[in-house]
N, C-alpha and C positions, 0 to 999 in steps of 0.2 A: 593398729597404728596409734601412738601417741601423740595427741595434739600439740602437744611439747615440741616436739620434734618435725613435726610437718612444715614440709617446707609449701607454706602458701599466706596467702595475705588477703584478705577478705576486704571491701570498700563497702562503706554505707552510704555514699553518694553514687549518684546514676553518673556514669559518663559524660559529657557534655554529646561525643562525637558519637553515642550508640542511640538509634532509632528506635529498632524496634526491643520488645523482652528479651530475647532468644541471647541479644549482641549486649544487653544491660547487665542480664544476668551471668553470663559467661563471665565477663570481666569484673565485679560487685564480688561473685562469689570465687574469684582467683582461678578458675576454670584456664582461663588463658591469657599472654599479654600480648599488647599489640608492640608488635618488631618495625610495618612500617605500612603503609597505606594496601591491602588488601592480604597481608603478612602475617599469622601471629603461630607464637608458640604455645603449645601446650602444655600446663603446668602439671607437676601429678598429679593432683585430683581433679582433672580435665581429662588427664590422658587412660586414669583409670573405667571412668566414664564411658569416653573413646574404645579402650580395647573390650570393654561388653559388646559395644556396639557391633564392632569389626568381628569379637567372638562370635555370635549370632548369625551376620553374615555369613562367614566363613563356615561352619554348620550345616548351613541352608544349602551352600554352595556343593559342600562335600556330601552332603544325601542327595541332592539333584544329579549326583556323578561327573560333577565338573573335579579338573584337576589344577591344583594351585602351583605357579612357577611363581618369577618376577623377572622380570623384563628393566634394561635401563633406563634412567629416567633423558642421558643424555644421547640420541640421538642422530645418527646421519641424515644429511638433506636428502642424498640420492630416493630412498625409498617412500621421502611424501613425493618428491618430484618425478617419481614414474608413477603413482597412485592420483597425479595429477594438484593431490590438494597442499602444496609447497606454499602455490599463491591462494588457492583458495581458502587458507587460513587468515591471509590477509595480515593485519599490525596483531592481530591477538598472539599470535607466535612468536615466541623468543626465540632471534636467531642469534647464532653467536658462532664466531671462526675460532678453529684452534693456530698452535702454532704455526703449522704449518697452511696457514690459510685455507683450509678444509672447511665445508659449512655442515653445522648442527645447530640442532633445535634443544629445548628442552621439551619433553616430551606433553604436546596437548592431551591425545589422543593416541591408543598405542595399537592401533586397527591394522595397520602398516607392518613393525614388528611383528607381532602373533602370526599373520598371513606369511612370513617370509619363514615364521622358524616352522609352521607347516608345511610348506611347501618343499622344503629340506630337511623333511623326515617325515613326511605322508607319504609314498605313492599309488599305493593299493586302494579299490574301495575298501577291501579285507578288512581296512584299519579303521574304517569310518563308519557311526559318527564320532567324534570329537568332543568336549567344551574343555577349552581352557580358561584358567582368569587366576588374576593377581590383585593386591589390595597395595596399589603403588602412588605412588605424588605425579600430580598432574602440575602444568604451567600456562595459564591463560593470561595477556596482559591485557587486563579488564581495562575498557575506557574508564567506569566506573566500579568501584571495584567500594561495593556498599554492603549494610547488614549483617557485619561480621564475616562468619564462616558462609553466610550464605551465598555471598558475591565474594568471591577473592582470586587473588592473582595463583596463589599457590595452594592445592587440596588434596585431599588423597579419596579416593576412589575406586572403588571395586569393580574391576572392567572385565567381564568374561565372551568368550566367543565361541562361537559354537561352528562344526565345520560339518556339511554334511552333504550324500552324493546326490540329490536332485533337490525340489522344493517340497514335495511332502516327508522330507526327510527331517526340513527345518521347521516344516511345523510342528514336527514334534518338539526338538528341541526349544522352538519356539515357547511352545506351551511346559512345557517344563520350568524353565525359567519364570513362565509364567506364572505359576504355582509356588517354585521356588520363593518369588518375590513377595504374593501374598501372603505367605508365611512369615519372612521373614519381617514385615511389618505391623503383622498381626501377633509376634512376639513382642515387638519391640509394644507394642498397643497404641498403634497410631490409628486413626481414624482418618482414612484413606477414601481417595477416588480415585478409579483408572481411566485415562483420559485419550483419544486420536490426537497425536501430537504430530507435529512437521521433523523429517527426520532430518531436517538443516543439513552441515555439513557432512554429518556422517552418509548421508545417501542412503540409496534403497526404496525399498518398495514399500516401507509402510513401518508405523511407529508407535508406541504408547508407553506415558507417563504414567508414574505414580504420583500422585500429589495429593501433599498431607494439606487438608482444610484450615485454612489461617486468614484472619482479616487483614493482617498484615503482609501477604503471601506477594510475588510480585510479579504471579502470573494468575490471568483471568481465567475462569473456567466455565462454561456454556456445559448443563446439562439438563436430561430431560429427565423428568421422575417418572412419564409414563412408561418408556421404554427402556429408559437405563444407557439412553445415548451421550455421550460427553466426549468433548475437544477441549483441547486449550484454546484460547484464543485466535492464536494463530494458525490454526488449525480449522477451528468453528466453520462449517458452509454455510455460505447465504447463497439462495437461490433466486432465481427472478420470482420479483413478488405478483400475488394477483393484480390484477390491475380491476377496479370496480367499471362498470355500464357508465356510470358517468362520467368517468376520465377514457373510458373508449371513445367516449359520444363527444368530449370536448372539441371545438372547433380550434386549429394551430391558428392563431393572431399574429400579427405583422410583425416582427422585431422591432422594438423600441430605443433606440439608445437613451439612456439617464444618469442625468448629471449627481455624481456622487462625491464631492470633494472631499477627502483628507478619509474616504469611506477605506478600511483594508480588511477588514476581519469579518467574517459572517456575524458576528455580535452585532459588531457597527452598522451591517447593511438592514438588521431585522431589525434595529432601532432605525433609520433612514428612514427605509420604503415602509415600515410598519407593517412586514409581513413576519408568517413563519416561518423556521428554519426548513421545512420541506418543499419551502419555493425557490432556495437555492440548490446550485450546484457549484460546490467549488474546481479549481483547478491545481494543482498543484503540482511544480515542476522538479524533477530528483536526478541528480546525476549517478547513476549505475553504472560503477568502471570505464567512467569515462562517456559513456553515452547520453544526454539529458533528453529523458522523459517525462510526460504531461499525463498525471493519475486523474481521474475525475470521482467526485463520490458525491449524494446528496448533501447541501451545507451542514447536518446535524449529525453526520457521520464521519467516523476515523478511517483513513485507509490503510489500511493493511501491509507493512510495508515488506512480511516476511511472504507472504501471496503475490507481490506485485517483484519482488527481488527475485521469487522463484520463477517469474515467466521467463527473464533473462540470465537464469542461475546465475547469479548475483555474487559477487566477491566482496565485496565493495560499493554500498550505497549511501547516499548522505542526500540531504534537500538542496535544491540547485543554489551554487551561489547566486549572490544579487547580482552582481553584472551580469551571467548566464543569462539569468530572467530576463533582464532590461533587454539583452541584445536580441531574444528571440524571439520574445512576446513588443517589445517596442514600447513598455511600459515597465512603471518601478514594481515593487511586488504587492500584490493583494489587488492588482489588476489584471491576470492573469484570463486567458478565454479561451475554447476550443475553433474559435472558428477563423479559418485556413491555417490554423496549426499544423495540422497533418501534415502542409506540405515541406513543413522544415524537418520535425521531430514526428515519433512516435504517439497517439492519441490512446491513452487506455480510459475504458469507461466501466465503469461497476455495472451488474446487470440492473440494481437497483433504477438508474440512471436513465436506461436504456426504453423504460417501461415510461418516465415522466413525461408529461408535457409543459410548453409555455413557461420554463424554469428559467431565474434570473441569471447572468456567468459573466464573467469579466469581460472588458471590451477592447482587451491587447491596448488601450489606450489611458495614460494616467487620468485619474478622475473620471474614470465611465463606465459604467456597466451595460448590459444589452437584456432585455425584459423578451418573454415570452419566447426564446430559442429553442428549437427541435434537435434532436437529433435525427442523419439522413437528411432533413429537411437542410437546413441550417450549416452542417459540418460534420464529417465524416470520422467515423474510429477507425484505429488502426486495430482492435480488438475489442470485444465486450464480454466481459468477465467478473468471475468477483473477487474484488481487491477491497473490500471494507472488511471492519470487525464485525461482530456479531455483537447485539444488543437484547438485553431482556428483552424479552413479550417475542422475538424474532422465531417462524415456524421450526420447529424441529426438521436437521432434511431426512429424520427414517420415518416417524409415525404421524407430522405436523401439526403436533402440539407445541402450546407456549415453552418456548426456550427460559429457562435459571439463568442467574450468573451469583459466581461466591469466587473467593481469590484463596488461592492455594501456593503449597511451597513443592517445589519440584523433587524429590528425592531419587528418584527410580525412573531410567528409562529402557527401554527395551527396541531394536531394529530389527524388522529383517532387512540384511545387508544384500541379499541377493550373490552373483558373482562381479560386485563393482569392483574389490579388490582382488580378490581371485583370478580376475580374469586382467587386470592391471599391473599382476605381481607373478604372473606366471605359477600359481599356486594349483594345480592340477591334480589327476589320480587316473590310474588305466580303471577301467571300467572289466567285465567281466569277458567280451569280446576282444580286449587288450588297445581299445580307443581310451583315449585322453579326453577328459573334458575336464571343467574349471570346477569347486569345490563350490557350495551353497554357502554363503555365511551369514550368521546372526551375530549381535554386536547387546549387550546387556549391561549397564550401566548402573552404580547405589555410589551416592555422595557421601561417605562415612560422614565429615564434619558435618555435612549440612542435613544428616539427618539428625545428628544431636542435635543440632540447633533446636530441628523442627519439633522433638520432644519436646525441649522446654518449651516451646512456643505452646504447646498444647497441655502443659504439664507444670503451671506456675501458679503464684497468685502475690498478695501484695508483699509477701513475708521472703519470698522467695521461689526456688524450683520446689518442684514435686515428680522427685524421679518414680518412674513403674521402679518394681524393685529389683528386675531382669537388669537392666541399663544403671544403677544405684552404684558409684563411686565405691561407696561405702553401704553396708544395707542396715546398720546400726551404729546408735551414737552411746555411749555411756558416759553418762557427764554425776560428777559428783559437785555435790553442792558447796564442797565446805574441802579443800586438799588438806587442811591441818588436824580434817579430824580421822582418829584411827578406824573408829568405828565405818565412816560412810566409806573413807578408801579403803578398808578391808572388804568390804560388799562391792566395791566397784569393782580392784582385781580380779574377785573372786567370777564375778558376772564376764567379764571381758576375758580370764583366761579360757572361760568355759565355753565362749563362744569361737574366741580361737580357734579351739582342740577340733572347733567343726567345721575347721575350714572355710568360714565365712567373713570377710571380710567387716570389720569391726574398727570403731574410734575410741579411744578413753578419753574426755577430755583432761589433762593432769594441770591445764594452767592454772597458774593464781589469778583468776579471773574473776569476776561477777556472775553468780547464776543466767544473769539475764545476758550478757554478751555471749556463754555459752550456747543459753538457747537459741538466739540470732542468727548468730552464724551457721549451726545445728540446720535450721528451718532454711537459710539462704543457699546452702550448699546442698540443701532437698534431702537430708537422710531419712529410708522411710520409715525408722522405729527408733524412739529414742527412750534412754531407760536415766532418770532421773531418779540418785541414788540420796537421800536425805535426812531430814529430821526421823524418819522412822526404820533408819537401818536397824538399828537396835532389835526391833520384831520383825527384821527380816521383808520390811515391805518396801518397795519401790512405786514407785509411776510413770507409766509406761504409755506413751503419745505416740499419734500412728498420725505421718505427715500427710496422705494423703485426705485422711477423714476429718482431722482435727481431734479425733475421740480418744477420750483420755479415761486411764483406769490403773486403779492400785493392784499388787499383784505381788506374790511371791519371789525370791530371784528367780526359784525354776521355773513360775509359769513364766514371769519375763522369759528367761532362756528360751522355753520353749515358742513363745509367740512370736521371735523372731526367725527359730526355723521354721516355722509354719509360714512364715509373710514370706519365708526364701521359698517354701516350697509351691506356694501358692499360682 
């Protein structure tokens, strides 16, 4: 391709509205524009980028024996509202009437679909196992909808599902997919974890992530290095902690009420009483679909709110409004307490919690807190459970060693789905006695966009991308120094039709540009061989820069030619 001719536009200033590299770089090097808050289109050399990525996929897909359809992207209600999750998708669902006032979605998740077109063309086990999967556009409408392709309202996604006659049927498939996946990552050359993940809306019995290692990732990840144990966050187990001989032996002290004016925030009370944050227990109240709930977790911990959502499968949770709080608790917020809570609302307590003694907690009354309160002793739960995050140093729950944390980007998820939709959609098969039973499903998951993203995330530096040359838009640049002279554009053609002829994708740059704005651009858009045609065409030499190393070397046109098939073949 001629640079001449490409249609793209390069920026040398950062976005104002892009955070992290992934979303800096994407837009700087014309990868993509932004259409409108969680929206964007992909420009050519975006989209070239893109379809390696999706080719790769797709590969991986078709040697694991899955078969590729597509499936629409718009939708009927009927089949999320018999599969139950119509509402449990809640505001992220774009719902939308046709003419005739008919309700459809734009497709979140296409678990629904898949399950209905098996069901009306499986019946036999004969036929089974199954995987299918499409590489189609999804619709989420993100409260926030941040980091580029990484958060966005509209994506595309390679969704495959696998259908099978009991449960050790899906673990095969399961692990198929499983293999499948670290392939296809370990092409692209991400540096990956696999993580226990919550299988949220899609349900089932059990779940795991791929997530690519990123400081900027905007999910947490707990693991162990002894044993090779990892969760996401929300995922992570905390168990009940030991408790030492000397808080066994502590004496419970009499409740004290103390005056804490204008006191709200666990910051504010460990400056007050001049204690530490493990002498608190905070309270905090959340309305879940309508119900309001009182979480408890020690003051220096985060609750959990995908753990504490899942007790009540959760559609819909948000923190209690203020008036909520003032009416139940009798005080404004950051007064909050367990004691005779229970008998309006619900009481959930962390196990952590469970184990303390003589801990400080709100006193249902503005300006007061209550010193040295028990649980049992004091005021009663409605459950005790673990509803916090997990924190570095926290025991591992397989071998109890010290727990990591590092933040990761989610690329790849994988369910087993069990028969939730199967058995919800009438998706069935006669068995070999000529009974009916429900089909086994798994559910497997890759974010095309946001795994480009997570490339460059891992694959950048101050100059620009540094694509692997698997994923590489382009895998070479030929840039001439000088377009007016005969001699270097004769060396340039010559070098760029010969790499043509091999079917590899190739740039000339032909503008009347500055050496140095070609190399810029060159090194921002990540090409990973560039052949600098110059002052020494004349004897046939070039210089030949390898993006990922920085290593630079004079060279023949043919060795040039050939170091670029070798970097494709590499």
């Amino acid at each position: 391709m001629r640079v001449s001719r490409l249609f793209m536009a390069t920026q040398r200033e950062v976005p104002s509205d892009a955070e992290i590299p992934s979303h800096q770089l994407m837009l700087r090097a014309g990868l993509m524009r932004k259409v409108a808050s969680g929206i964007y289109s992909f420009m050519p050399v975006g989209m070239k980028a893109y379809r390696n990525i999706e080719n790769i996929v797709r590969e991986e897909m078709d040697k694991a024996g899955a078969q590729e359809l597509i499936m629409p992207a718009v939708l009927p209600a009927e089949v999320y509202m018999a599969s139950g999750r119509w509402e449990k998708f809640g505001p992220e669902m774009f719902r939308l009437l046709d003419r005739g006032g008919r309700q459809f979605c734009l497709g979140p998740t296409h678990e629904e679909p898949f399950t209905e077109a098996v069901r009306d063309t499986i019946k036999s086990y004969k036929q089974l196992p199954v995987t299918l999967y499409q590489i189609q556009h999804k619709y989420r409408d993100e409260k926030r909808p941040r980091f580029g392709v990484m958060r966005s309202r509209e994506f595309v996604m390679k969704d495959a599902y696998s259908f099978d006659v009991d449960e050790a049927g899906l673990d095969v498939s399961y692990q198929t997919m499983y293999k499948a996946y670290c392939s296809t990552f370990d092409r692209l050359g991400l540096d990956y974890i696999i993580v226990d993940a919550d299988s949220g809306a899609m349900g089932g019995s059990g779940s795991q992530e791929f997530m690519v290692k990123s400081i900027v990732g905007e999910d947490a990840i707990c693991y162990c290095s002894a044993c090779n144990y990892a969760a996401n966050e929300e995922k992570a187990q905390c168990g009940v902690p030991e408790v030492s001989d000397d808080v066994k032996n502590e004496a419970l002290l009499d409740v004290e009420k103390i005056y804490t004016p204008n006191v709200h925030t666990i910051e504010e009370l460990i400056e007050f009483t001049k204690s530490g944050p493990e002498a608190f227990v905070k309270t905090i109240l959340y309305n879940i679909d309508g119900k309001i709930v009182a979480a408890m977790v020690r003051g220096d911990r985060d609750i959990n709110e995908t753990k504490l959502g899942n007790l009540y499968d959760a559609t819909e949770m948000t923190l209690a409004a203020f008036d909520d709080v003032e009416r139940i608790t009798g005080a404004k917020v950051g007064f909050a307490g367990p004691i005779n809570l229970k008998e309006k609302i619900d009481v959930i307590v962390d196990n952590e919690v469970s184990v303390m003694k003589n801990f400080i907690v709100g006193a249902c009354e503005t300006d007061y807190h209550l010193k040295n309160v028990n649980i049992d002793r004091d005021f009663e739960a409605t459950k005790v459970c673990d509803i916090r995050n997990a924190v570095e140093g926290d025991k591992c729950p397989k071998c109890g060693k010290p727990l990591s944390m590092c933040r990761g980007v989610e690329v790849g998820h994988i369910f087993k789905l069990g028969t939730k939709y199967s058995s919800a959609l009438n998706c069935n098969y006669l068995d070999k006695d000529g009974k009916e039973n429900p089909m086994v499903m798994g559910c497997y998951g890759i974010g095309v966009g946001r795994t480009m993203a997570a490339v460059i995330e891992q694959y950048n530096d101050e100059d620009g991308i540094k694509w692997p040359v698997n994923v590489a838009p382009y895998k070479a640049s030929v840039i001439p120094t000088k377009i007016n002279d005969e001699e270097i554009m004769g060396l340039s053609e010559k070098i760029y039709a010969a790499i043509c002829d091999k079917n590899i994708d190739v740039l000339i740059d032909d503008r009347n540009e500055r050496p140095g704005v070609k190399f810029k651009d060159a090194d921002l858009i990540g090409i990973p061989v560039r052949i600098t045609v110059g002052r020494r065409a004349s004897e046939d030499i070039v210089e030949v820069k390898y993006r990922a190393t920085g290593e630079v070397k004079e060279m023949t046109s043919a060795e040039a030619i050939q170091a670029v098939l070798d970097a494709v073949k590499a």
